[in-house]
KEKE-3310 file (N, C-alpha, C; in steps of 0.2 Angstrom, whole numbers, plus 5000, padded with zeros to 4 digits):
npx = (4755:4770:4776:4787:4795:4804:4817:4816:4831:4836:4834:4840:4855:4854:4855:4865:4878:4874:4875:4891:4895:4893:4898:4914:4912:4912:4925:4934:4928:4925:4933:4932:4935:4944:4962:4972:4986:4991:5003:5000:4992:4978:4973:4964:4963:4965:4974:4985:4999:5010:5011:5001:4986:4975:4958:4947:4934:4930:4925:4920:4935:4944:4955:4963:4980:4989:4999:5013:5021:5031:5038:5041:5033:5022:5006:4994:4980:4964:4948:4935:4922:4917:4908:4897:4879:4874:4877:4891:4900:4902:4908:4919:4926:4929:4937:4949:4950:4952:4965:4974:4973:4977:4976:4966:4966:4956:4949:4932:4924:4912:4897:4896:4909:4916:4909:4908:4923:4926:4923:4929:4940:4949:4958:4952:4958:4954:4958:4965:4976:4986:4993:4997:5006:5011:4999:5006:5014:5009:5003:5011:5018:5008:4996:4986:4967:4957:4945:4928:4917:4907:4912:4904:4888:4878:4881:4888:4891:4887:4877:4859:4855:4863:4877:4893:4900:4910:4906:4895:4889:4877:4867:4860:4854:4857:4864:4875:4894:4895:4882:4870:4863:4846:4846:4850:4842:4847:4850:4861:4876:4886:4894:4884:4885:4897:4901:4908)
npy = (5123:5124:5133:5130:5139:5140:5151:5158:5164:5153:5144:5143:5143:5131:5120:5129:5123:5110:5108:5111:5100:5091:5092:5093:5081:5071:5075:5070:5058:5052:5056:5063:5079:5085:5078:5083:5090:5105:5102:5092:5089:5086:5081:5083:5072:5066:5054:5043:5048:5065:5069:5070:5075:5091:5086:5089:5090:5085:5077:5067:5063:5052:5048:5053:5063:5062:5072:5075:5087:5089:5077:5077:5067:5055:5047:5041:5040:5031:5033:5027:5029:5039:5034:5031:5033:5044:5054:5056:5065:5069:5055:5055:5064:5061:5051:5057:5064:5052:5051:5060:5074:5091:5102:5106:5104:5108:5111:5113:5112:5105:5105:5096:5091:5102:5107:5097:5097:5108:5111:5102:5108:5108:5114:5123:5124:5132:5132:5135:5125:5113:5103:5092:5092:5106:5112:5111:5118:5129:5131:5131:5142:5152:5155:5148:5152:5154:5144:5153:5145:5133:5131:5125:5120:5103:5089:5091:5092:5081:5067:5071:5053:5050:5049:5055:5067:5078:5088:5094:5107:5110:5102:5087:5096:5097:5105:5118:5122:5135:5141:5148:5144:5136:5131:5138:5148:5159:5170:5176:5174:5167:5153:5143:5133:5139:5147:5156)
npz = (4668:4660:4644:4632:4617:4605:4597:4582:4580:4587:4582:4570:4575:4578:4567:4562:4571:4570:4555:4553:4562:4554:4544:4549:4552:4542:4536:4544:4547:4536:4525:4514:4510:4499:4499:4491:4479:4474:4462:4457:4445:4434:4416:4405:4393:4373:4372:4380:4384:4388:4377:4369:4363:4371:4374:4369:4377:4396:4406:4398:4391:4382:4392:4407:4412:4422:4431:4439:4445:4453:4455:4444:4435:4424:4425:4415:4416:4412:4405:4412:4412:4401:4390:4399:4403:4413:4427:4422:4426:4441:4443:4438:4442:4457:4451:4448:4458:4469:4460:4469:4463:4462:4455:4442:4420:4407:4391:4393:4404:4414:4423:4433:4434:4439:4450:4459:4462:4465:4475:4485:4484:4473:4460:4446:4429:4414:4395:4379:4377:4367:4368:4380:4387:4385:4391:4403:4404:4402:4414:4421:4419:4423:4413:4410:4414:4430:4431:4435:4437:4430:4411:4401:4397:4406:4398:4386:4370:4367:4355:4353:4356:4363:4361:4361:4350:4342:4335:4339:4349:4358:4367:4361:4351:4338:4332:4326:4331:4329:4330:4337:4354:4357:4369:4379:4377:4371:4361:4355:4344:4348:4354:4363:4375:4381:4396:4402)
capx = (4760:4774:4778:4792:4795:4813:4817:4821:4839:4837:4832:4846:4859:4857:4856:4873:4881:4872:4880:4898:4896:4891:4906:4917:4912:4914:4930:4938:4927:4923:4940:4927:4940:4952:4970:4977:4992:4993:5008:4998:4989:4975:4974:4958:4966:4965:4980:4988:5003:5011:5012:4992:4981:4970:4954:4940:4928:4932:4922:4920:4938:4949:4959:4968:4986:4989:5006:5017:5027:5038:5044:5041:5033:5016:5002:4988:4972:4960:4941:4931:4915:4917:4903:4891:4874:4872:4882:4898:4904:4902:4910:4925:4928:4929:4941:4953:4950:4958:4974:4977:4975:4976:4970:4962:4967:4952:4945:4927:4923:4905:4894:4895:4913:4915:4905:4911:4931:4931:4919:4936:4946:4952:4959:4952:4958:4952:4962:4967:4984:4985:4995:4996:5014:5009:4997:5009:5018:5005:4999:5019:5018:5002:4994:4979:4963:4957:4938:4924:4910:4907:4912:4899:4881:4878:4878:4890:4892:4883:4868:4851:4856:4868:4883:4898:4900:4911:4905:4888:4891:4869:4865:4853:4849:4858:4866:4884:4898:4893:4876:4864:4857:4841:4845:4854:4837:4850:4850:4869:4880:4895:4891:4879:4887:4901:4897:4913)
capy = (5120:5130:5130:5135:5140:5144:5157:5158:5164:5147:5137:5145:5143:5122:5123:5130:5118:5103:5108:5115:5094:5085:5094:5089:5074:5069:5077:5067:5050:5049:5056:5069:5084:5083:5079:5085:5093:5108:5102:5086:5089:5080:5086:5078:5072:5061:5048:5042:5053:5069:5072:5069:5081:5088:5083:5095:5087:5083:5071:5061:5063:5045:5048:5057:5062:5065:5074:5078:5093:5091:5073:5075:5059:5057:5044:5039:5033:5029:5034:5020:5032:5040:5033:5031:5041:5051:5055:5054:5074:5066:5049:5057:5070:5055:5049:5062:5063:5047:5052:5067:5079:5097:5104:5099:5109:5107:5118:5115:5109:5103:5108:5092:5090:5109:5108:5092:5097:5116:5108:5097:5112:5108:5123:5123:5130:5131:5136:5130:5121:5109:5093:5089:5094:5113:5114:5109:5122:5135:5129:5132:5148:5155:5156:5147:5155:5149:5146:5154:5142:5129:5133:5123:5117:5098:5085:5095:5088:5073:5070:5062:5046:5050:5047:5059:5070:5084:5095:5097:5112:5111:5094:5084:5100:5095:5114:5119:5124:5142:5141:5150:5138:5137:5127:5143:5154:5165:5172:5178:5170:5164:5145:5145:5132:5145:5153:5160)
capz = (4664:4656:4638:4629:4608:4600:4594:4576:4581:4592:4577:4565:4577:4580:4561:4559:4575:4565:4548:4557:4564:4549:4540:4552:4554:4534:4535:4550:4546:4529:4520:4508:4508:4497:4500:4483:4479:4466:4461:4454:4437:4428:4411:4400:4384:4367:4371:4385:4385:4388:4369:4368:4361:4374:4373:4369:4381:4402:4407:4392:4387:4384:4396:4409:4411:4430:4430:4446:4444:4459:4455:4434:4433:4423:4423:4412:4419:4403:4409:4411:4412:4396:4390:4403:4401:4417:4431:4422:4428:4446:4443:4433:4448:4463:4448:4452:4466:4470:4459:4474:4459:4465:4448:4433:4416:4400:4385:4392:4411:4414:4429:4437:4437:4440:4456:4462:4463:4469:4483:4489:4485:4468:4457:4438:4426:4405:4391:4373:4376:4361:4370:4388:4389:4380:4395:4410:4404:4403:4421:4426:4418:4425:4409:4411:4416:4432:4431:4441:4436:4426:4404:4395:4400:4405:4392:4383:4364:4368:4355:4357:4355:4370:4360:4359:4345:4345:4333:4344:4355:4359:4370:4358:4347:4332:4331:4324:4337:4329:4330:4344:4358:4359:4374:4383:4379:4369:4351:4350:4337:4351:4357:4370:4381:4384:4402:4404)
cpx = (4763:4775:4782:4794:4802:4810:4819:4829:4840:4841:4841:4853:4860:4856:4862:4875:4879:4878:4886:4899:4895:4898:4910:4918:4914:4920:4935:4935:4927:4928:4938:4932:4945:4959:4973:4978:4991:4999:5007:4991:4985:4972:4972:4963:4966:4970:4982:4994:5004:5011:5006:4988:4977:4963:4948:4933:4933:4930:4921:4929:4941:4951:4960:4974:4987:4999:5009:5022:5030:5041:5045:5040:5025:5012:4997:4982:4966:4952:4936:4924:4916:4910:4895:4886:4873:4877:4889:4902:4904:4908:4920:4929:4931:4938:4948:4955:4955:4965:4978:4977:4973:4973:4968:4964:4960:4950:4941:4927:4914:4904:4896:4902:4917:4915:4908:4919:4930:4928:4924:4941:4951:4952:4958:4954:4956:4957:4962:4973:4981:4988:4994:5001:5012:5005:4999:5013:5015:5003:5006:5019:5013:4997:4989:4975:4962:4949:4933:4917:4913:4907:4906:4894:4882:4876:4883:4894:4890:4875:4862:4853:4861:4878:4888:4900:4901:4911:4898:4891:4882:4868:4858:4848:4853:4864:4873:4886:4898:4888:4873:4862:4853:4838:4845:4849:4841:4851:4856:4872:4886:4891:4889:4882:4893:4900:4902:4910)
cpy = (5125:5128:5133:5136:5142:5148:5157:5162:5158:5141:5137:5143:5135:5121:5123:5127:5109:5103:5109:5105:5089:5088:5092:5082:5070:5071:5072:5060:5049:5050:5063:5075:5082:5084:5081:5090:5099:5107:5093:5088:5086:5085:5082:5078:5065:5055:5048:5044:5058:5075:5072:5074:5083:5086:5089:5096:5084:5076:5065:5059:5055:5044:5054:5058:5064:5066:5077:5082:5091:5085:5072:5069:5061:5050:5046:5035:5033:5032:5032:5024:5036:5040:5029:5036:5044:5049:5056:5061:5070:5062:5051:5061:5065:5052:5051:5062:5058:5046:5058:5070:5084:5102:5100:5105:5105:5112:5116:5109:5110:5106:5103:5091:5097:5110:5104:5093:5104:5113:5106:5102:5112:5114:5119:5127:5129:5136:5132:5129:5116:5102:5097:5094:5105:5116:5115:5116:5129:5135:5133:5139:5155:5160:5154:5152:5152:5150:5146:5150:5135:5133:5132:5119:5109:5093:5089:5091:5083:5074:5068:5057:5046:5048:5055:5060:5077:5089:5098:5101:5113:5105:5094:5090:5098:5101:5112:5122:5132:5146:5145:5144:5140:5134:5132:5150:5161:5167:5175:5173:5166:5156:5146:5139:5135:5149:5157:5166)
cpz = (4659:4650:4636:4622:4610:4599:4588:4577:4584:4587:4573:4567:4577:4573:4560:4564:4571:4560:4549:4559:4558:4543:4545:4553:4546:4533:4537:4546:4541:4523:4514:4507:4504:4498:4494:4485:4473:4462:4457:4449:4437:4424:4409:4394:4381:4368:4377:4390:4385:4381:4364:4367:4368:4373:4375:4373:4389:4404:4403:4388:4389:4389:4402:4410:4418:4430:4439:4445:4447:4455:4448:4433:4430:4422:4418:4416:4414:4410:4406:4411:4407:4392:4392:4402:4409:4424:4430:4424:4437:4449:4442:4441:4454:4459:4450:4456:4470:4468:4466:4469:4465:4462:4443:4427:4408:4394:4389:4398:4413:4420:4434:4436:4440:4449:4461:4464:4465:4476:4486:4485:4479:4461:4449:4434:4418:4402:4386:4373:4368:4363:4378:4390:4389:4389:4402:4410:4405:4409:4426:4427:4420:4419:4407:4415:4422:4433:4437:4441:4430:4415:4399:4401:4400:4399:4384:4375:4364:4363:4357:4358:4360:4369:4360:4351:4345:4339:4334:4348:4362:4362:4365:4353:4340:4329:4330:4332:4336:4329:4337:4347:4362:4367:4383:4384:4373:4363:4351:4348:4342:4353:4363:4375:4384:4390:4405:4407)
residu = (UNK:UNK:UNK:UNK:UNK:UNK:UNK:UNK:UNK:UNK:UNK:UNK:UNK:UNK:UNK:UNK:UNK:UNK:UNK:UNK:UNK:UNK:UNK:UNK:UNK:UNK:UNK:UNK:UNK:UNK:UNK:UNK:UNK:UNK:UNK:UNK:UNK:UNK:UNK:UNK:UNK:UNK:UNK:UNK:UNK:UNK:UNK:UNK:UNK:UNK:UNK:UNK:UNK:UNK:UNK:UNK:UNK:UNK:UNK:UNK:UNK:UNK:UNK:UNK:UNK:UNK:UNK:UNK:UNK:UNK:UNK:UNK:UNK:UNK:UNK:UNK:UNK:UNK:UNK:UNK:UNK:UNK:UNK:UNK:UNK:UNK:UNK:UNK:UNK:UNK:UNK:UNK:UNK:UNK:UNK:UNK:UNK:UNK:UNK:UNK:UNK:UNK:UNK:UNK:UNK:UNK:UNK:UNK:UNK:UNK:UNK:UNK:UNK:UNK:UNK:UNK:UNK:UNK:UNK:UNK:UNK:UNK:UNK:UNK:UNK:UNK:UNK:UNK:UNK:UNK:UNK:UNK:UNK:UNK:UNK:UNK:UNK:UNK:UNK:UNK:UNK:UNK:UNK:UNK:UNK:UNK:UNK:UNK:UNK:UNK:UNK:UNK:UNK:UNK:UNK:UNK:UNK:UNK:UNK:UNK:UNK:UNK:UNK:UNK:UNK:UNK:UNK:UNK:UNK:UNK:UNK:UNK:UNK:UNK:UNK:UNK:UNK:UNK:UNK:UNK:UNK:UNK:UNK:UNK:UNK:UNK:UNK:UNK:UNK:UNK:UNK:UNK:UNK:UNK:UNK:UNK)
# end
């Protein structure tokens, strides 16, 4: 009786034709890539409108304002996970998703919607615009950042009690937006969910 063993090249290789089919197959069957357009916005902000402050927080913020530069038209869609306690970086990203945006523009982009949109090909960028509009224009202008990671740690301004509170920069420490986080391991003076 003959026996036969793979070879770890064997194994590694059906491995990579598995994964190489399971992305394809989620692509073709299940819709998962994103179709979004660079040229369609979502920009987190305080109000409904293009004249909206943005909103210091992504996931959590009121709103988004999903903008279409080609045809100059702009939506509101209100964000019904706001405040939900866990998954809402996830939840928010899907959200998107469903407007066809192609980027997203914030001050302070969480890990889990960070992860969740460059994965479907979505271009982020962070900056301090101060409206919606301020932003579209800094986006036109190529004068947002575009970022290589997620800005602020999970849970970002949220305190214990799970509520939003945007002069916490420390999840559930209590800590100033100037303060060291003990949460980040790190003793310099700058905000610890900062990861630029």
């Amino acid at each position: 009786m003959k026996t036969s063993t793979l070879s770890i090249a064997q194994i590694l290789f059906g491995m990579l034709l598995m994964t190489m089919f399971i992305d394809a197959w989620s692509t073709l069957a299940l819709g998962i890539r994103n179709v979004g357009n660079p040229d369609i916005v979502g920009i987190s902000a305080d109000g409904p409108t293009v004249s909206s402050i943005v909103s210091p927080f992504f996931a959590r913020a009121p709103y988004f304002v999903i903008v279409d530069l080609k045809n100059r038209t702009s939506v509101a869609v209100p964000n019904t996970f706001k405040n939900e306690k866990h998954a809402v970086g996830v939840r928010v990203a899907q959200l998107l998703l469903d407007q066809k945006v192609g980027a997203i523009i914030g001050k302070h982009i969480g890990p889990e919607v960070y992860s969740n949109l460059v994965a479907r090909s979505v271009l982020v960028y962070v900056g301090e615009p101060r409206t919606v509009s301020e932003a579209v224009e800094q986006y036109r202008g190529n004068q947002l950042v575009r970022a290589k990671n997620a800005t602020v740690l999970g849970h970002y301004g949220i305190d214990m009690k799970g509520i939003v509170n945007p002069t916490l920069s420390c999840p559930g420490t209590g800590s100033s937006p100037s303060a060291p986080c003990p949460a980040s391991g790190s003793s310099q003076s700058a905000p610890c969910p900062v990861l630029r």
